[in-house]
N, C-alpha and C positions, 0 to 999 in steps of 0.2 A: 324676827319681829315678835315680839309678847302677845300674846293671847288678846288679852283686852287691849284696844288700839283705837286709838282716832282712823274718822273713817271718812273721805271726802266724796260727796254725791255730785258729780260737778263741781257748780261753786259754792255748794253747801259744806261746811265743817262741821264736823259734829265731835264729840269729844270721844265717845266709844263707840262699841259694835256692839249691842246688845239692844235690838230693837223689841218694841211691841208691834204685834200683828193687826189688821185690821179684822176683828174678830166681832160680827152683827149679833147686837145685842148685849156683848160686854164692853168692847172698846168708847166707850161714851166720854164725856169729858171728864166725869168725875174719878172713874178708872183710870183715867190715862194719865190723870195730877198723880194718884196713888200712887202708880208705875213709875212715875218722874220722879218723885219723893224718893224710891228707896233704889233708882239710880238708871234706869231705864234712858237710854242714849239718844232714843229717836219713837217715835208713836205715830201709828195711821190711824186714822178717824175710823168707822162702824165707815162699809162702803156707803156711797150718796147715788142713786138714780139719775142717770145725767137726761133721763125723758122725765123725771120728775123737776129738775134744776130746770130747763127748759121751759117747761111748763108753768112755772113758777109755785111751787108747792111748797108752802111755808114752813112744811116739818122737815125740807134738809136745811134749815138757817141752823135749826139747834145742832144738827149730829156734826156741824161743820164748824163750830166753835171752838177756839184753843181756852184748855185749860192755863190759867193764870199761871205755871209755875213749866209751862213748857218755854224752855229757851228756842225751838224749834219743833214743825211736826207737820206731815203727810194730811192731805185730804185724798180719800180713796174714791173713784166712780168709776162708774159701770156703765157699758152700753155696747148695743151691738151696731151702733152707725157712726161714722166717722162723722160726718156733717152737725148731727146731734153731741157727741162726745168733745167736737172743736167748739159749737158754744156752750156746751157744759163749764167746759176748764177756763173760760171768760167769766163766765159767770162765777166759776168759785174765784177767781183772780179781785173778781168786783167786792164780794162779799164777803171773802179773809183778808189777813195778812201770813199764809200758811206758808212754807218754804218749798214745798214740794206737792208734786200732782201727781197720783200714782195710779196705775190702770190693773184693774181688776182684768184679770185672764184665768180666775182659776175656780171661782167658784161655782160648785156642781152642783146649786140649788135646778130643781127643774124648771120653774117658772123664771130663772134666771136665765138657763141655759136656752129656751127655748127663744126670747126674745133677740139670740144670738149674741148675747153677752156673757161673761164671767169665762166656763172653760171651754166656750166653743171655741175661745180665741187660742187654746189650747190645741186646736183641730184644726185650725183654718188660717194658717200663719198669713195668707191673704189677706183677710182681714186684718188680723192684726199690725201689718204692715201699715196699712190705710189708715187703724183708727190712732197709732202712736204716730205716726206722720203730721196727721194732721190736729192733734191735740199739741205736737210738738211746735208746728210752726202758730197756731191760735198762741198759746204763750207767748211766744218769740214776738210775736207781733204784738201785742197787748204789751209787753215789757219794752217795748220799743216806742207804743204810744205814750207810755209813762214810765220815764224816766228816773221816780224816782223810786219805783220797785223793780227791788235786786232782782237779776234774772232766775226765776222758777224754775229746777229741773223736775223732770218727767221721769218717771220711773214705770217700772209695769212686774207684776206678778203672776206668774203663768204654774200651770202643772207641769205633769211630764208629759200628758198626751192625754189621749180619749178613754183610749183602753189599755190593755195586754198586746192587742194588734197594732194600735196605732199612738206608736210614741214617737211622738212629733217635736217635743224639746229642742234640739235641735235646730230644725226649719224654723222654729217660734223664737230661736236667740238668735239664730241667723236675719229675722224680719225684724226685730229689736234693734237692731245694730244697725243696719242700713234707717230705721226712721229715726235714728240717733239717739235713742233711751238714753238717759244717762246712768241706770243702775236698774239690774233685772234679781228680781227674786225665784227663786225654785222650790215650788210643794211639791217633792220627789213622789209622789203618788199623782195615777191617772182620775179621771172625772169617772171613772167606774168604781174605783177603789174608795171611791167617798173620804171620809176617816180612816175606815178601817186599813187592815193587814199592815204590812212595815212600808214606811219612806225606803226608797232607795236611795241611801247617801254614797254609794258607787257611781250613780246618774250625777250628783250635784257634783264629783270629783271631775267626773268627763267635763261638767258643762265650766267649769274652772277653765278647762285647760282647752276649751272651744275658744272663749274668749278671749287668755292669753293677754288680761289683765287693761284689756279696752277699756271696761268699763267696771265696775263693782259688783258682785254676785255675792248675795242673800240667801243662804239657808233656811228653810223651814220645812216643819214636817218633823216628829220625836223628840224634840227638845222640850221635854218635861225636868229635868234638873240641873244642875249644875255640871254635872258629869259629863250628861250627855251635849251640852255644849263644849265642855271643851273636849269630848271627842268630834264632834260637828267640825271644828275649828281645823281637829290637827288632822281629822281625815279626809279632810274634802276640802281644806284648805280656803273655804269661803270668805268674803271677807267681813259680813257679821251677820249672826246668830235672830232670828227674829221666831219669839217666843209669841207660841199662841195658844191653842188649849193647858200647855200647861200653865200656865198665868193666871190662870179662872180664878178668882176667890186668892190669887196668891203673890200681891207685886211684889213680896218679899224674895221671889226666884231672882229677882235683879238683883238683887242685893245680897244675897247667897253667893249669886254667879261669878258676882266682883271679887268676890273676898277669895273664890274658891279659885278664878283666874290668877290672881294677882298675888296669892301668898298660902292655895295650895289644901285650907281648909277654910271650914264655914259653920258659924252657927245658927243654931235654927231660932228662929224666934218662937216667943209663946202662944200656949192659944189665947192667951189672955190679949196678945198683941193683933192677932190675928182679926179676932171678932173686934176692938179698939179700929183696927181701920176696915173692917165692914161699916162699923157707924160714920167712920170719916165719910165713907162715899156715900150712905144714905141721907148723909145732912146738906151734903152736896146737891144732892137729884132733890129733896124737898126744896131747897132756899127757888131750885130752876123750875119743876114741874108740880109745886103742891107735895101735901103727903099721901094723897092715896094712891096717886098716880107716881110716884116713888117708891112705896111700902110696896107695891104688886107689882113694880119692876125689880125690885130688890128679894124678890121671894128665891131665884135659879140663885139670885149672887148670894144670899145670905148660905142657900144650901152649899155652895162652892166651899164658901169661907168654914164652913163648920165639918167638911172631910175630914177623916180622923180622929174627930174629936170623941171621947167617950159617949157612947147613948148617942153616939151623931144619928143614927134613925129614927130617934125619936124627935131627935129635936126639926129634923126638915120635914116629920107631919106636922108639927106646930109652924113651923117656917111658913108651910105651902097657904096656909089659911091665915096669914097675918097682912092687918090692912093698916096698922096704924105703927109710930115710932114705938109707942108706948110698950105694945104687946111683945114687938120684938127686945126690946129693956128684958121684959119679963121670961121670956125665952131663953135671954140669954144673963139672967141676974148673975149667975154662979161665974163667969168669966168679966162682968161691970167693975 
């Protein structure tokens, strides 16, 4: 099979394997158009709070919004209760038209983990078992009230385990499978290891070959280039690539990737292209949130967008202090 490849999540088609990750604080809508623009196969939302979905708290409407230009795309939540996470995924059913529901199992925020979501489920294949069981048949049942939305697969995102001590990957794709996930992703690092130190893509090769092609398996974890996906691909034999820190400030890695899959080399774009779709996604966040509450959201993405660039530390202390469209123009005149 080719490197770059249609990839079926259930009954979802998608046309490659080259996903975007659900990444809090970048992954917004207007990212995730950017990421689609220059070829990006599949996108999850910034995760959603499913005690805040519950609750009714009107700032996951935005974070759960598809960008205009996605042919399809994941909404991410979070939770450490089955009962709560089963009307969660009704209520995003109610208030998208998303194609997929994906279950956060991996992130090692504390005030995440503590509520017994994100990588406790990494720790506690119990639960996890409970909370995809039951967000699986909530779907199923919702999809069955209304007939005339196509059936939602469920998806889940997990680490490798807790620690050093306790890798549990495993027990967590074995609890996966039995609640019928239909595609499981792997951050080859534990909820100790945070970001740091290396992904173990020897673990993602095991958990390939645990599965034995049941369901789809998701790489993530080092895939900062072109390269390093299509070693992802041919060593661990996943069946696609979901790019997250390294995409910051760069949906051009999609469009590298392809070329670099597909025919072996890649050109880079300029900075001049680069900072061109920083403004894309800033005119985006103003048209949804105003400018100043855009301009101070876009301060991390602008510094993202301007790595490598010459004098780039001087321009992200200008960056850090810009509140209006304007100032950034002027920051960044020499690239307009």
């Amino acid at each position: 099979m080719e490197l770059f490849h249609p990839v079926d999540i259930g009954p979802l088609h998608l046309d490659g394997n080259l996903f975007l990750a659900p990444i809090a604080g970048y992954s917004d809508r207007a990212f995730r158009s950017l990421c689609v623009e220059c070829g990006a196969s599949f996108c999850t939302t910034e995760m959603v709070s499913a005690e805040a979905l519950v609750r009714k708290n009107q700032k996951t409407d935005s974070l759960m919004k598809r960008s205009p230009n996605e042919k399809a795309y994941a909404v991410q939540i979070f939770g450490g209760k089955a009962e709560t996470m089963a009307q969660a995924a009704r209520i995003v059913l109610e208030k998208t038209d998303c194609e997929c529901i994906d279950i956060n199992g991996g992130c090692p925020v504390p005030k995440i983990v503590k509520t017994g979501a994100g990588s406790m489920l990494s720790k506690e294949p119990d639960r996890l078992l409970a909370i995809v069981s039951s967000v699986k048949k909530s779907v199923e049942e919702y999809c069955s009230e209304h007939p005339q939305r196509k059936i939602v697969p469920v998806t889940v995102k997990i680490r490798s385990g807790w620690d050093s001590s306790s890798i549990m990957w495993k027990e967590c794709t074995q609890a996966a499978l039995e609640a019928r996930a239909d595609a499981i992703t792997i951050h080859a690092r534990t909820r100790a290891q945070g970001y740091s130190g290396k992904a173990d893509w020897n673990l993602q090769a095991e958990m390939v070959d645990f599965v034995a092609g049941r369901i789809p398996v998701f790489g993530s974890g080092d895939a900062f280039t072109p390269e390093d996906a299509k070693r992802m691909l041919e060593e661990t034999r996943c069946d696609a690539v979901m790019f997250a820190r390294g995409a910051m400030g760069d949906p051009f890695l999609f469009s590298r990737t392809i070329q670099y899959l597909t025919k072996g080399s890649y050109e880079t774009e300029t900075p001049k292209e680069r900072i061109a779709a920083g403004f894309r996604e800033l005119a985006i966040n103003i048209e949804e949130q105003g400018e100043l509450g855009a301009c101070l959201q876009m301060r991390k993405k602008f510094c993202a967008y301007s790595s490598g660039l010459q004098g780039g530390a001087r321009l992200r202390a200008r960056i850090v202090e810009a509140k209006t469209q304007e100032e950034y123009r002027s920051i960044f005149e020499q690239y307009i």
